[in-house]
N, CA, C and O atoms as a GROMACS GRO file, in nm:
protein
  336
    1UNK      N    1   7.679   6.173  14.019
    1UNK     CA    2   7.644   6.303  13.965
    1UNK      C    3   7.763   6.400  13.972
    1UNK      O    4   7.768   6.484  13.882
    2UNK      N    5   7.847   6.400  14.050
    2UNK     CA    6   7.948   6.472  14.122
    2UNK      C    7   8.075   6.457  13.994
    2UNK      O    8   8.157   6.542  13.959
    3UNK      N    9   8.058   6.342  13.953
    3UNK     CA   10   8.226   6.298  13.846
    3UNK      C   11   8.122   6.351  13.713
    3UNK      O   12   8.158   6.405  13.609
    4UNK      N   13   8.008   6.321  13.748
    4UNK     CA   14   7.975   6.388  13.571
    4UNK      C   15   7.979   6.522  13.557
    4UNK      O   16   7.992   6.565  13.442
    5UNK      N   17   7.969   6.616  13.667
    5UNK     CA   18   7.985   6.769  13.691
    5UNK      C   19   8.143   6.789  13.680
    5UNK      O   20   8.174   6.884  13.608
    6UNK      N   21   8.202   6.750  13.712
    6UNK     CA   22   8.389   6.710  13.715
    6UNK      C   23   8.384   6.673  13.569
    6UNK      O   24   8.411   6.755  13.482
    7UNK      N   25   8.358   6.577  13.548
    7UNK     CA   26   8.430   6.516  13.367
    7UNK      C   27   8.366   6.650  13.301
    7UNK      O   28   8.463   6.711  13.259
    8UNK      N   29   8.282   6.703  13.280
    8UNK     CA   30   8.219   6.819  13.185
    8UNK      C   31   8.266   6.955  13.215
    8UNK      O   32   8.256   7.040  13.127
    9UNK      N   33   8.338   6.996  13.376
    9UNK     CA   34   8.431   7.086  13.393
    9UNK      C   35   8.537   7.102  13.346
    9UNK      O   36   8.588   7.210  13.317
   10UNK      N   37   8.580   7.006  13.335
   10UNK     CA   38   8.748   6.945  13.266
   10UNK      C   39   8.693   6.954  13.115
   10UNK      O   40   8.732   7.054  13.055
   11UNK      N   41   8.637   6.896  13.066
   11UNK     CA   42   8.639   6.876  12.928
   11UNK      C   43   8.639   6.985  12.853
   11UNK      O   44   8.697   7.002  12.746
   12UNK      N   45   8.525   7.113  12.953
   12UNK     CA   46   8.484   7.268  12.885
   12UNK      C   47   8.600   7.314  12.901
   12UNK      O   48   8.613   7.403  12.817
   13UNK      N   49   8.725   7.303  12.984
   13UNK     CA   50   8.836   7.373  13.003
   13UNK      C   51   8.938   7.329  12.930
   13UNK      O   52   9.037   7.398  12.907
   14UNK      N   53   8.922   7.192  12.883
   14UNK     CA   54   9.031   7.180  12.720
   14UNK      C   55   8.993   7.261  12.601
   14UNK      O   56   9.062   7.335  12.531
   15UNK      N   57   8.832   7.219  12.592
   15UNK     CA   58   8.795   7.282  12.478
   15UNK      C   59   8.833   7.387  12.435
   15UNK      O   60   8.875   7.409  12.321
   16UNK      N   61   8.817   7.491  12.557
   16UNK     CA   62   8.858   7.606  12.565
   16UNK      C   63   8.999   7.660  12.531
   16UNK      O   64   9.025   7.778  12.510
   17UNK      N   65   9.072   7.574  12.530
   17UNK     CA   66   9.190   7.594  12.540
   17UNK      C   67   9.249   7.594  12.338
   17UNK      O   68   9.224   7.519  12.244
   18UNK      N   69   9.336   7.725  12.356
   18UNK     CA   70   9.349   7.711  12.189
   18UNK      C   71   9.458   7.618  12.183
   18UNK      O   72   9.530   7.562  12.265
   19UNK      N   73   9.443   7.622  12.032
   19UNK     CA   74   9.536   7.518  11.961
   19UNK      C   75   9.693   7.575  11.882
   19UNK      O   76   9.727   7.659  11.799
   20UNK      N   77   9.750   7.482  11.960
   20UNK     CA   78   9.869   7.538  11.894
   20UNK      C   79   9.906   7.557  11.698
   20UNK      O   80   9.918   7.461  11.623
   21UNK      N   81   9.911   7.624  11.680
   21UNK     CA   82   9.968   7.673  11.510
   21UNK      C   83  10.092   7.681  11.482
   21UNK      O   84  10.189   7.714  11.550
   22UNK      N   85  10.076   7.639  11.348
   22UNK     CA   86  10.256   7.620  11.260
   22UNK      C   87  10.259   7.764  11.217
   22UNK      O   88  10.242   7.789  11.098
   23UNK      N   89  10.284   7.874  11.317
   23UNK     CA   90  10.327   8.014  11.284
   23UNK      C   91  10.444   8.048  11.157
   23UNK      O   92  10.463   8.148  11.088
   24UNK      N   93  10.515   7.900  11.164
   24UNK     CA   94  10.620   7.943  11.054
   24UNK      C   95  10.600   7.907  10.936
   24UNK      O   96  10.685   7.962  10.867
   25UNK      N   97  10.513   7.826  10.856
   25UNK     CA   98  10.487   7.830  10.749
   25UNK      C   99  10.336   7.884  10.688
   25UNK      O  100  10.230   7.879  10.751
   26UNK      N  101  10.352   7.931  10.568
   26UNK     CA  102  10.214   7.986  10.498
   26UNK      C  103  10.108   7.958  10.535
   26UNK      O  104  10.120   7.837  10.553
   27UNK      N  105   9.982   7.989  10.566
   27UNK     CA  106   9.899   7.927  10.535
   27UNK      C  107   9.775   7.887  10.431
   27UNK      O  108   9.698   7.792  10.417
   28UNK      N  109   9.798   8.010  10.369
   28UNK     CA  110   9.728   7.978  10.325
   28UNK      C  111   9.792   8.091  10.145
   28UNK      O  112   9.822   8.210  10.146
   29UNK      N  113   9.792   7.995  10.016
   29UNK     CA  114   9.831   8.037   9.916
   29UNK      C  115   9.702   8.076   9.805
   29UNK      O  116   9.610   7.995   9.812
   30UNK      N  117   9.683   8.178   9.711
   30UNK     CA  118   9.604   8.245   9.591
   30UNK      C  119   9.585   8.101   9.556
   30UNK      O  120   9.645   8.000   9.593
   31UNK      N  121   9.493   8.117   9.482
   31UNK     CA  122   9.439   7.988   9.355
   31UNK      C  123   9.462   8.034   9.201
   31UNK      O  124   9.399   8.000   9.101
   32UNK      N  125   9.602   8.144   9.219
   32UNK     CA  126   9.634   8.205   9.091
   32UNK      C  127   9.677   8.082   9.049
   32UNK      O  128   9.708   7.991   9.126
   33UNK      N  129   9.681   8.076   8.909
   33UNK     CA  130   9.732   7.931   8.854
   33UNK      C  131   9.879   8.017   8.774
   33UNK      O  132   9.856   8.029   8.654
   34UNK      N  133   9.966   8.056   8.800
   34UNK     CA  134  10.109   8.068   8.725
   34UNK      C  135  10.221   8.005   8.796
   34UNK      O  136  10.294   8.030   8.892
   35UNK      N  137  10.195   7.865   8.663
   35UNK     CA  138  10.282   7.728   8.707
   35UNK      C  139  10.374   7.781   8.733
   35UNK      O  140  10.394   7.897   8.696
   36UNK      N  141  10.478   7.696   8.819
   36UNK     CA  142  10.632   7.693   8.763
   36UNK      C  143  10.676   7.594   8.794
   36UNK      O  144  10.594   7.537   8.866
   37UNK      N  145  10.825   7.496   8.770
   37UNK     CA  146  10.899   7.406   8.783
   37UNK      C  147  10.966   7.406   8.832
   37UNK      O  148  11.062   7.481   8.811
   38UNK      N  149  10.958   7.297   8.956
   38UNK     CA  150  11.034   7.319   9.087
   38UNK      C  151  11.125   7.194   9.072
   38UNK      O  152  11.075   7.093   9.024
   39UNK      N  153  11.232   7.195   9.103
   39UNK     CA  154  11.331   7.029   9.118
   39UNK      C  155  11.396   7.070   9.231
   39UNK      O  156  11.403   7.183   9.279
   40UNK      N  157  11.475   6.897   9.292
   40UNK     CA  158  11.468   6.899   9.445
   40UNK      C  159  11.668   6.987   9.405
   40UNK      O  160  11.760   6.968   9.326
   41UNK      N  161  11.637   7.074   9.515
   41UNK     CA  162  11.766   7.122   9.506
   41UNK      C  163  11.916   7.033   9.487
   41UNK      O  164  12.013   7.060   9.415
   42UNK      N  165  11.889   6.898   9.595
   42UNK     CA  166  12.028   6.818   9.539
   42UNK      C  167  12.021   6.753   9.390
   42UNK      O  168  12.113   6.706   9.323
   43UNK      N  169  11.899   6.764   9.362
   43UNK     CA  170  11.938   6.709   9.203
   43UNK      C  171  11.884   6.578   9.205
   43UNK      O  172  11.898   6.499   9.112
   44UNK      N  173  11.820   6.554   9.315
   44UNK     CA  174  11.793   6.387   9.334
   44UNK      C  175  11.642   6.371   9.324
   44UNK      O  176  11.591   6.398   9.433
   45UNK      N  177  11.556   6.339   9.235
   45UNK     CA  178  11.425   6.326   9.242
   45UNK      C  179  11.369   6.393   9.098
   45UNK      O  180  11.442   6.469   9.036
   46UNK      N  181  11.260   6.366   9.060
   46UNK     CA  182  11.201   6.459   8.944
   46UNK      C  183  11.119   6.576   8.992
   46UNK      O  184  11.065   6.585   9.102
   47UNK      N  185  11.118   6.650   8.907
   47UNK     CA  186  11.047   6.737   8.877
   47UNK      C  187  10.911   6.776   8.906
   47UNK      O  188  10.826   6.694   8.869
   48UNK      N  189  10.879   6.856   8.951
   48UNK     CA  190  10.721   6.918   9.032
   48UNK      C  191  10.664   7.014   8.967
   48UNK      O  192  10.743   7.107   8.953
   49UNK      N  193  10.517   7.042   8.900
   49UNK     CA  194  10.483   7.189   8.848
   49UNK      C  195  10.411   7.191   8.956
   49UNK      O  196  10.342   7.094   8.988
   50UNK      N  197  10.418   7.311   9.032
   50UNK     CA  198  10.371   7.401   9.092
   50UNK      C  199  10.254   7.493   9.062
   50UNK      O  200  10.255   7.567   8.964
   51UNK      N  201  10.145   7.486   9.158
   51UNK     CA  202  10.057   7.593   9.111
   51UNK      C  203  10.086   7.746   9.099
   51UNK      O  204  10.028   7.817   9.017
   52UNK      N  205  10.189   7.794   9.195
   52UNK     CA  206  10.245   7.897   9.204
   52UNK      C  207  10.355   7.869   9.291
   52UNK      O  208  10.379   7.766   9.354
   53UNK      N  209  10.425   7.991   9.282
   53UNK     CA  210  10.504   8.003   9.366
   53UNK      C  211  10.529   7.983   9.512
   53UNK      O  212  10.620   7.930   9.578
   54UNK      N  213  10.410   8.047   9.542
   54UNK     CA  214  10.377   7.962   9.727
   54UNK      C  215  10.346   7.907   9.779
   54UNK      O  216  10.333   7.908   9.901
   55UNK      N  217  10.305   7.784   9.649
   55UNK     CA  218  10.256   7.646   9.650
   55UNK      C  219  10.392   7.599   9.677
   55UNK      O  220  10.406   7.506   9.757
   56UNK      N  221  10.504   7.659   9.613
   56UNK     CA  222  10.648   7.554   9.591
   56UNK      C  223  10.709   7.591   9.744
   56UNK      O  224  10.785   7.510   9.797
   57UNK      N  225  10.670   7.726   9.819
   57UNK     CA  226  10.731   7.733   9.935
   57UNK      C  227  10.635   7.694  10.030
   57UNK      O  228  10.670   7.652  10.140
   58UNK      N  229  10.505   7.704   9.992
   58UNK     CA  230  10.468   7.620  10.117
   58UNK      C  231  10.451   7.442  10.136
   58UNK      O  232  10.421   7.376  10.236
   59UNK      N  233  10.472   7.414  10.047
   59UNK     CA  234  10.547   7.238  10.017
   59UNK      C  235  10.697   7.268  10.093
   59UNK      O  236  10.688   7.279  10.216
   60UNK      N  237  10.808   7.280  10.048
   60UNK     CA  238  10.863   7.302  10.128
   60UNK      C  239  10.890   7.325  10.279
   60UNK      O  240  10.952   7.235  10.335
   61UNK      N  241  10.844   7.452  10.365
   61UNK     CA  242  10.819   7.458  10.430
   61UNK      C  243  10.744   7.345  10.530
   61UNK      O  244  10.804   7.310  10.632
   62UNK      N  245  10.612   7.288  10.497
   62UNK     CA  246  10.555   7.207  10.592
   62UNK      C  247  10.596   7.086  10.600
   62UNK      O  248  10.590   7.018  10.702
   63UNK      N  249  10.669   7.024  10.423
   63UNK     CA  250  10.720   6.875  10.467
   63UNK      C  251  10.860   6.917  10.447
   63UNK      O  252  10.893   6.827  10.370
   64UNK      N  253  10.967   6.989  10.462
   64UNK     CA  254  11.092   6.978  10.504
   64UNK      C  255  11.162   6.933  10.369
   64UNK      O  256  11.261   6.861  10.380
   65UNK      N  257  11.118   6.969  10.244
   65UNK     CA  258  11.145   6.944  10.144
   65UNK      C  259  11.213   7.047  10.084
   65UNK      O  260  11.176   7.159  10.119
   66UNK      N  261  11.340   7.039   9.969
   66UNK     CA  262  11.388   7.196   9.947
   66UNK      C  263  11.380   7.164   9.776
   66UNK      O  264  11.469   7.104   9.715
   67UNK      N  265  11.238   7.221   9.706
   67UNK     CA  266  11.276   7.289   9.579
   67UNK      C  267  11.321   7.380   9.558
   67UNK      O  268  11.361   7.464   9.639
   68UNK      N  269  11.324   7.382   9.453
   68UNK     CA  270  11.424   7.504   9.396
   68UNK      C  271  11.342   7.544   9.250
   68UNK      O  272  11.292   7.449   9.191
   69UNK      N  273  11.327   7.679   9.191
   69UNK     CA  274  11.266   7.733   9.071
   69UNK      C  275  11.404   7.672   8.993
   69UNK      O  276  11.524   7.694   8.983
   70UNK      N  277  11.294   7.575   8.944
   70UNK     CA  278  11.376   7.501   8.766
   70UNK      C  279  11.362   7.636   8.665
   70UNK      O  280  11.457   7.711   8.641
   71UNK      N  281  11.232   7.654   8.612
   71UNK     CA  282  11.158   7.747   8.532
   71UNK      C  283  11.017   7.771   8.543
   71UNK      O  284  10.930   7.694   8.583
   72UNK      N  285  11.007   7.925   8.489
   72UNK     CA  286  10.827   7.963   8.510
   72UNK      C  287  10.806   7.852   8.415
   72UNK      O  288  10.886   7.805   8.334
   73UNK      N  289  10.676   7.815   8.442
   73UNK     CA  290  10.582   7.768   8.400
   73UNK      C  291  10.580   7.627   8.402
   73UNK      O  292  10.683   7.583   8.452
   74UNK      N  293  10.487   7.527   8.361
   74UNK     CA  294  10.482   7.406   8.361
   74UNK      C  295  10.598   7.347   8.344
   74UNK      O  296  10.692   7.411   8.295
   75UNK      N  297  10.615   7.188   8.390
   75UNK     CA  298  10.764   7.128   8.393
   75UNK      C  299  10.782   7.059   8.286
   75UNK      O  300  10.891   7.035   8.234
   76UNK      N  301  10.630   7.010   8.233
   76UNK     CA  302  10.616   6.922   8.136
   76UNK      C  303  10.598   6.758   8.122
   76UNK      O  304  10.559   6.703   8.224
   77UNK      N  305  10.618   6.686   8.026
   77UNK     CA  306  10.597   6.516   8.031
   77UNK      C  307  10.520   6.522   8.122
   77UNK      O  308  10.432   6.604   8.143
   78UNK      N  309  10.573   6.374   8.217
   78UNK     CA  310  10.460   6.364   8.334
   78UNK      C  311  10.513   6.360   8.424
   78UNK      O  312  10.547   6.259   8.485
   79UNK      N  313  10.540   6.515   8.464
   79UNK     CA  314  10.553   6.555   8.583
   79UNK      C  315  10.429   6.602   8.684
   79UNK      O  316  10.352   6.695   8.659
   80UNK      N  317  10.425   6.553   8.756
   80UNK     CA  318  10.313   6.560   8.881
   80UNK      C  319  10.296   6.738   8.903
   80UNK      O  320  10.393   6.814   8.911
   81UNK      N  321  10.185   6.771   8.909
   81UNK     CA  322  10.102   6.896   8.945
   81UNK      C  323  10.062   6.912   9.076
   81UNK      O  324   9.993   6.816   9.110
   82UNK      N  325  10.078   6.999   9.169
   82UNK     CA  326  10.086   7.064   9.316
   82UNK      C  327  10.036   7.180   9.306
   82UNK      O  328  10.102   7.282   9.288
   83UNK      N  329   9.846   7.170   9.323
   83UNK     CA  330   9.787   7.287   9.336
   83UNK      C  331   9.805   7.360   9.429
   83UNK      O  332   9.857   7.471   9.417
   84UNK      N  333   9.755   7.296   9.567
   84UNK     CA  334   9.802   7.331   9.704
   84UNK      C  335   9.893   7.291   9.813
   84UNK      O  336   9.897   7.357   9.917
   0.00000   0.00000   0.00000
């Protein structure tokens, strides 16, 4: 009885405990839809339309990726779409 009063003391005191956050990137971006065309800054990879703009920095940001604004709006052909 004694370790099940112990395991459920411990457990309420992780729970409790907050969770660390990625303070440095966005979290959260509009569901405005004004595409734009992002390509990888060295020039190496195709082309991304973007749902917005803080779609293209918060891609960036969380996977360590560096676009760069090609042009507003869609990229075109079949280039892959990045709502969020």
């Amino acid at each position: 009885m004694r370790i099940a009063i112990i395991f459920f003391a411990i457990l309420a005191v992780v729970c409790a405990l907050p969770a660390e956050k990625n303070t440095k990137c966005k979290q959260v971006c509009t569901a405005d839809y004004t595409p734009v065309c992002g390509a990888p800054k060295d020039g190496k990879g195709s082309t991304i339309t973007f749902g917005n703009s803080c779609v293209m920095e918060k891609v960036n940001c969380e996977s360590n990726k560096d676009y760069i604004l090609k042009s507003q709006g869609e990229c075109g052909g079949k280039s892959p779409v990045r709502l969020s």
